[in-house]
C-alpha positions as CSV (number, residue, x, y, z in Angstrom):
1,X,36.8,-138.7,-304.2
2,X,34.4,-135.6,-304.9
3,X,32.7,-134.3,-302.0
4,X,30.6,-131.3,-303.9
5,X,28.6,-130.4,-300.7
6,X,31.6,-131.1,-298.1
7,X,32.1,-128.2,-295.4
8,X,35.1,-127.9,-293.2
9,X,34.2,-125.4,-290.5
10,X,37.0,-123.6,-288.6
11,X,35.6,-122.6,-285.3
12,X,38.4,-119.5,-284.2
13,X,38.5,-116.9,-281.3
14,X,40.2,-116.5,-277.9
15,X,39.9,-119.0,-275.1
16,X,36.7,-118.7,-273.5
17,X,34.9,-117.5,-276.3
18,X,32.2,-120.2,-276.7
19,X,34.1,-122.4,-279.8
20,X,33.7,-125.5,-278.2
21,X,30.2,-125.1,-276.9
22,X,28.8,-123.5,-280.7
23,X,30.7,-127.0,-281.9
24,X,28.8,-129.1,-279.4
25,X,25.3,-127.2,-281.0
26,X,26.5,-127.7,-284.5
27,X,28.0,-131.3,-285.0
28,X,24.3,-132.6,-284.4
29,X,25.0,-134.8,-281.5
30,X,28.3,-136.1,-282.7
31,X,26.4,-136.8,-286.3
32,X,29.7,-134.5,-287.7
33,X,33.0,-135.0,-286.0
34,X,34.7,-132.1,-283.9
35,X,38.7,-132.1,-283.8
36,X,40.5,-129.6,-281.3
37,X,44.1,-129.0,-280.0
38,X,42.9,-128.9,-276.7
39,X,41.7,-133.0,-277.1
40,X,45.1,-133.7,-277.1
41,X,45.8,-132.0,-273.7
42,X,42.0,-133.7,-272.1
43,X,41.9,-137.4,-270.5
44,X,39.2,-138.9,-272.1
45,X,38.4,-140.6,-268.7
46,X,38.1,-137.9,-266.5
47,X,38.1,-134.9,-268.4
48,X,40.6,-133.0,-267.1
49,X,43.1,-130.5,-269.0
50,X,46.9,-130.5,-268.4
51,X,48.8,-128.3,-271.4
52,X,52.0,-128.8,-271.9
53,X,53.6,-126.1,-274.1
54,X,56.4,-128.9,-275.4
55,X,53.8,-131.0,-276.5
56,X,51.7,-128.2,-278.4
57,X,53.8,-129.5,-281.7
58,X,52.1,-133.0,-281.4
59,X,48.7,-131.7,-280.5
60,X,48.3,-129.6,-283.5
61,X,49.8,-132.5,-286.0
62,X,47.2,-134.9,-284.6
63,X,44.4,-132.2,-285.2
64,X,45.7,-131.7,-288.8
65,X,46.1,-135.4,-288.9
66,X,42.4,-136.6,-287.7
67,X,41.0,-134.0,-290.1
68,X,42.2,-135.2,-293.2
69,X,41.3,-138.6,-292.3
70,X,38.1,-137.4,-291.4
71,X,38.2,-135.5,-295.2
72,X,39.4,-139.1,-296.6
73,X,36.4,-140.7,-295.6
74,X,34.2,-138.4,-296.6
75,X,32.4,-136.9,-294.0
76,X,30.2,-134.4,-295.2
77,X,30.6,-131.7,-292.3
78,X,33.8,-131.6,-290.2
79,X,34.7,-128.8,-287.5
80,X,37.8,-128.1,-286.5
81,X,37.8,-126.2,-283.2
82,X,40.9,-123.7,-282.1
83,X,42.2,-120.4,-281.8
84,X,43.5,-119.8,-285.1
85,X,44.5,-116.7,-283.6
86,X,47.8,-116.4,-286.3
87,X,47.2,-117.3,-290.3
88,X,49.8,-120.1,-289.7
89,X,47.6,-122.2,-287.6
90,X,45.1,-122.1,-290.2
91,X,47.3,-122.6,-293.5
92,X,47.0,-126.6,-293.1
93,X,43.6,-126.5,-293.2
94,X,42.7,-124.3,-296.2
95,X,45.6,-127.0,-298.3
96,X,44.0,-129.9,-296.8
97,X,40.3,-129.0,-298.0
98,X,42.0,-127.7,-301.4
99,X,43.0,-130.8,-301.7
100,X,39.9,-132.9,-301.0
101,X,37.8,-130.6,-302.4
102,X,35.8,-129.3,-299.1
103,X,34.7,-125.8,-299.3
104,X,36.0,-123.9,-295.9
105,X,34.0,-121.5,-293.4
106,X,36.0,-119.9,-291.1
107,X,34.2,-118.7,-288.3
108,X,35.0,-116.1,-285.4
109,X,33.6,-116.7,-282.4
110,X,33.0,-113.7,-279.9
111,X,33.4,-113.9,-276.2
112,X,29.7,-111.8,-275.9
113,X,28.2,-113.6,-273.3
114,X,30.9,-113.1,-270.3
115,X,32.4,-117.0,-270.7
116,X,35.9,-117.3,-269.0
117,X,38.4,-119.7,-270.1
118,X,38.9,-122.6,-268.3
119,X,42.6,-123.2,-269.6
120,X,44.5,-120.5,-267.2
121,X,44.6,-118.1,-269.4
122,X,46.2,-114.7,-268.1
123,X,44.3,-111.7,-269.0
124,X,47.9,-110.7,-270.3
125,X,47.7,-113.5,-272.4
126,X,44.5,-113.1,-273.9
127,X,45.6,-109.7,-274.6
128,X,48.8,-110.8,-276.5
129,X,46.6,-113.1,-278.6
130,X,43.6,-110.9,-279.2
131,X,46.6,-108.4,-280.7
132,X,47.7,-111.0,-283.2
133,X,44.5,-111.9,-284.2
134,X,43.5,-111.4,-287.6
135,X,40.3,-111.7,-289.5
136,X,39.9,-111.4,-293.3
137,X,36.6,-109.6,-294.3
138,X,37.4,-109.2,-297.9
């Protein structure tokens, strides 16, 4: 199925940034679907987030996985919201829109308005990340 005016949107920067809340303001009130690792770690009764690194393999699958469905049926506008701090994380993506013709809009999202990360990040940490991250410009 042709989707000539199909966007995926890749929301990317470090933890605490503001990707989830620019994904809130763009989806329209839940009019566009928004898929994120961090879902996978949330209960979706009370809200609260427990990571667990040995899981991270599953959470990242599902993403990939309720994305393309999402592509399948043909929503218009999908956002996909995660680091992507290493080209790896967003390789699936850029195959999966190829494939369903989606055009893709990778968007870096900077940490200018003091948020803080509410996953227990280390500073260390972000710094590790931050060091790996890459964006392409040209």
């Amino acid at each position: 199925m042709e989707h000539p005016e199909a966007a995926l949107i890749l929301l990317r920067g470090l933890p605490g940034s503001g990707k989830s809340s620019l994904a809130t303001l763009l989806c329209e009130n839940g009019k566009y679907p928004v898929f994120s690792i961090d879902s996978y770690f949330t209960d979706p009764v009370t809200g609260a987030y427990a990571f667990d690194p040995y899981k991270n393999h599953l959470a990242y699958k599902q993403c990939e996985e309720q994305c393309e469905a999402a592509m399948k049926n043909g929503i218009q506008k999908i956002f996909v919201d995660n680091t992507f701090t290493i080209e790896w994380e967003l390789e699936p993506y850029f195959k999966m829109a190829a494939a369903n013709n989606y055009r893709v809009f990778a968007v870096t999202v900077e940490n200018r308005h003091g948020g803080l990360n509410t996953h227990g990040i280390t500073d260390e940490q972000l710094e590790k990340m931050a060091a790996k991250y890459k964006v392409k410009l040209v």
